[in-house]
C-alpha positions as CSV (number, residue, x, y, z in Angstrom):
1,X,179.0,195.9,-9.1
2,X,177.8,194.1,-6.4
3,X,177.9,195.9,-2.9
4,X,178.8,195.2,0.6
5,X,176.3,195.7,3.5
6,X,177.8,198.8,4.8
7,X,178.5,200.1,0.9
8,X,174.9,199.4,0.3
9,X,174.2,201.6,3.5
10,X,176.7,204.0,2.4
11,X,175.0,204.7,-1.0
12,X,171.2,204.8,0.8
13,X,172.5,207.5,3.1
14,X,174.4,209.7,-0.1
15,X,171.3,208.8,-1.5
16,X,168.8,210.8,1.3
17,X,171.4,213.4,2.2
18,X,173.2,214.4,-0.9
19,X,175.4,216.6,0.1
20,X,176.9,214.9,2.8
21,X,180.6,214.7,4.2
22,X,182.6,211.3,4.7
23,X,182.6,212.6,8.7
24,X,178.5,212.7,8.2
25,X,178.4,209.6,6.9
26,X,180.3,207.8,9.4
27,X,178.4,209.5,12.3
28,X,175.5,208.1,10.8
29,X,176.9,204.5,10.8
30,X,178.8,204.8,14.4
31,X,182.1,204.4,12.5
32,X,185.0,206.3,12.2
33,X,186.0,208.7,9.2
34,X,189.2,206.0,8.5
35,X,187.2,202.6,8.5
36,X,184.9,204.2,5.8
37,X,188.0,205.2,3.8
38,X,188.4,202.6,1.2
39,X,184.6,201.8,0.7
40,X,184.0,205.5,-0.3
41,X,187.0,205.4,-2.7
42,X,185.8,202.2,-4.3
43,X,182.1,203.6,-4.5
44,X,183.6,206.8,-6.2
45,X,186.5,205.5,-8.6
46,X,183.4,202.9,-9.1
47,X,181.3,206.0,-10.6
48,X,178.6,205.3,-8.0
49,X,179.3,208.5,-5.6
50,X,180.7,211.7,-6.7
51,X,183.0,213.3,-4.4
52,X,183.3,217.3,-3.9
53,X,186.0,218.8,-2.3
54,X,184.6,221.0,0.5
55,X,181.2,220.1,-0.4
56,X,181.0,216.7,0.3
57,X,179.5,213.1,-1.4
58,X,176.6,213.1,-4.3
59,X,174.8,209.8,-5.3
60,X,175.3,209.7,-9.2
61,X,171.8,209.0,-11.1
62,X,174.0,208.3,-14.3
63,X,174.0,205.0,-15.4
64,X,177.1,205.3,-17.7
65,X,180.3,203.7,-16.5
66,X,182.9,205.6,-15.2
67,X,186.3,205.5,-17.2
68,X,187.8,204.5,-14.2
69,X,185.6,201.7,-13.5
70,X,186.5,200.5,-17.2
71,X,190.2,200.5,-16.0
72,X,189.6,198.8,-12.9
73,X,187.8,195.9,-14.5
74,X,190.8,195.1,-16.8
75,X,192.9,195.2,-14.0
76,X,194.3,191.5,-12.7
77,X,195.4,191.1,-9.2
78,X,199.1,189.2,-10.6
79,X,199.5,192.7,-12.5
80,X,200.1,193.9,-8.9
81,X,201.0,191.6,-6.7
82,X,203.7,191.4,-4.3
83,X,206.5,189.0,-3.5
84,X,205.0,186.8,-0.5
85,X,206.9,187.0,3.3
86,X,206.8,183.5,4.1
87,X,207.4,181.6,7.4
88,X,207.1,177.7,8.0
89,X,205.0,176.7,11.0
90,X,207.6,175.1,13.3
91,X,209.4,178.5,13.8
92,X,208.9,180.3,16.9
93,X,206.5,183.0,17.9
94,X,209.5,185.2,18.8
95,X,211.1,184.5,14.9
96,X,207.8,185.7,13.7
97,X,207.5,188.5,14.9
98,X,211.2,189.2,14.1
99,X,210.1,188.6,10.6
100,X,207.2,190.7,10.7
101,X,208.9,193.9,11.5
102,X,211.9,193.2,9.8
103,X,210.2,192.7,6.4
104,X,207.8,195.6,7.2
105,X,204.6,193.7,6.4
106,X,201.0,192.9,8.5
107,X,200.6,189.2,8.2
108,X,202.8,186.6,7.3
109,X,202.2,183.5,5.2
110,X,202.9,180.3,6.6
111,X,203.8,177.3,4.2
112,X,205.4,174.1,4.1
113,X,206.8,171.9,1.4
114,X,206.7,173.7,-2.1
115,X,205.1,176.7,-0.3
116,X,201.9,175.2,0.1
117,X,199.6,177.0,2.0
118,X,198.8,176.0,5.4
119,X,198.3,179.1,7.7
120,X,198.6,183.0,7.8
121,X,199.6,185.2,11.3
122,X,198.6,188.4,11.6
123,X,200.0,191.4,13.7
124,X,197.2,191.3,16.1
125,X,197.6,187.4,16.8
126,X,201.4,188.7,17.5
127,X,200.3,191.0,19.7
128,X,198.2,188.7,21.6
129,X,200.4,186.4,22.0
130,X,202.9,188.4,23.7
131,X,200.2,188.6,26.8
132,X,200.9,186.5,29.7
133,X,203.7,184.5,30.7
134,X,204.1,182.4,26.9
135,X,207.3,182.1,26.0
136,X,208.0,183.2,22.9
137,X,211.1,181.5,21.8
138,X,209.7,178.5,22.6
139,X,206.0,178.2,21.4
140,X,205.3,177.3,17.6
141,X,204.0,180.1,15.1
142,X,201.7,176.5,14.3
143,X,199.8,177.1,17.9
144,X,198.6,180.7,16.9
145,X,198.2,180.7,13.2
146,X,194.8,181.1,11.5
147,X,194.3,177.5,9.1
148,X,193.3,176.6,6.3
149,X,190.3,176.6,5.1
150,X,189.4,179.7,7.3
151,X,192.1,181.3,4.7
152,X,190.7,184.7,2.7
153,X,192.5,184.1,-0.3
154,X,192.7,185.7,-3.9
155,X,194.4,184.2,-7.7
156,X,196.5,186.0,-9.9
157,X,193.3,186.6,-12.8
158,X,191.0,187.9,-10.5
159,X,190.0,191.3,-11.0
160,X,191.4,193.6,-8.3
161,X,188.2,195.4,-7.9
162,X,186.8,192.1,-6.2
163,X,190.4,191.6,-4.2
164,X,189.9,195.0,-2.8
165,X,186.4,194.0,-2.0
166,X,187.7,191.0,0.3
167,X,190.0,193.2,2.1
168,X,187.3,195.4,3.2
169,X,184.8,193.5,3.5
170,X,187.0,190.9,5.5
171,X,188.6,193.9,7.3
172,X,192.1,192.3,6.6
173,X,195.4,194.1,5.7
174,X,196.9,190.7,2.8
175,X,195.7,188.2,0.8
176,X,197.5,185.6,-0.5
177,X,197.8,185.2,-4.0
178,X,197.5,181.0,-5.1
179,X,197.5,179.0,-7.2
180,X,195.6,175.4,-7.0
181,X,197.2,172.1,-7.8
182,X,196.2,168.7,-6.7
183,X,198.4,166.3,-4.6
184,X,199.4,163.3,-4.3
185,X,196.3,161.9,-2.6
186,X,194.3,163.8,-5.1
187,X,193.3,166.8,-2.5
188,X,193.3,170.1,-3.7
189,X,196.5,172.5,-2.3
190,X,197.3,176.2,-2.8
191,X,200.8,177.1,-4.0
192,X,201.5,180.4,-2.9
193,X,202.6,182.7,-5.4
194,X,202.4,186.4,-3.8
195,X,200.3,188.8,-1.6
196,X,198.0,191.1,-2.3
197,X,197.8,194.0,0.4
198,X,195.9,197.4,1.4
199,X,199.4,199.0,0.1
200,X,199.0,197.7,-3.0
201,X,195.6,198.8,-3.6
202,X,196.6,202.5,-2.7
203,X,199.4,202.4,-4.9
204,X,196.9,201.3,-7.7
205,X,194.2,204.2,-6.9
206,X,197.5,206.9,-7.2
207,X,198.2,205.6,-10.4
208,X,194.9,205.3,-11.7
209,X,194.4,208.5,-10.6
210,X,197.6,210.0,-12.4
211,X,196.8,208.3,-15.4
212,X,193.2,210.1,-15.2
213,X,194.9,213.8,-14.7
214,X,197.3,213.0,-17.4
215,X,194.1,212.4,-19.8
């Protein structure tokens, strides 16, 4: 598995202070107890740490894979995908956010023809734009959007392990789920086919995790 910078420094602290509490650990890193969240649940359904209730995290010295890590790596990302909440870039800021909290979601995918991808706006580029004297009704999601290629994206046979590694290591709530195809001018486009969120990775660690008590 390969590591992020800060679940590299997670494991090197486990490592020095075995036992030591998620609360320690982020102390030690000048974070808070929730931004650590998922990398210490990938790092333990991973089989790296070892989690103790009331005790706190140990490094594991085994080398043998965890069961759960053997489930995780046969898991594909279109297993759990979600439907996508798509917008088209000539609607207005105000429609947006309409959508957005309609729909329930944190970002929204913006596509044109054929739902290619072209941009994706999140709640904090929402919220920004509501500052000042914009008006809302008025301006273009287009203006505000993140573009392509500066798109974090993910494909329906990817493992989810790695997915969930984007998300955090991106420190993004959605991906969205794509699939390439080549136009008519012979560049490559992105179709998008779903979205692959924080909610869905929890939802996968509880039912890991039930399968696992069940066993």
């Amino acid at each position: 598995m390969e590591f992020t910078e800060r679940q590299a420094r997670i494991v090197e602290i486990v490592k020095n202070s075995s036992p030591i509490t998620g609360e320690q650990i982020a102390a030690k890193l000048d974070l808070t107890r929730a931004t650590l969240r998922p990398d210490l649940t990938i790092l333990t359904m991973a089989g790296v740490l070892e989690a103790r209730p009331r005790v706190g995290y140990f490094y594991k010295e085994k080398k043998k894979t965890s069961p759960y890590m053997d489930r995780l790596r046969q898991l594909r990302v279109g297993d759990f995908k979600s439907l996508p909440i798509s917008i088209r870039e000539n609607i207005s800021i105000y429609d947006a956010i309409v959508t957005m909290f309609t729909q329930n979601v944190g970002s929204l995918t913006v596509v044109g023809e054929g739902q290619t991808l072209r941009g994706m706006v999140s709640r904090k580029d929402l919220l920004k734009s509501t500052l000042g004297k914009t008006d809302l009704q008025q301006v273009p999601v287009s203006i505000i959007m993140t573009r392509m290629p500066n798109i974090i994206m993910t494909t329906a046979d990817e493992p989810v392990l790695e997915a969930a590694r984007k998300l955090t290591l991106h420190q993004i709530d959605t991906l969205p789920v794509v699939e390439a195809f080549i136009d008519e001018k012979g560049e490559e486009r992105y179709e998008v086919i779903g979205r692959f969120t924080k909610t869905n990775v929890t939802k996968l660690f509880v039912q890991i995790g039930s399968l696992g008590a069940q066993s």
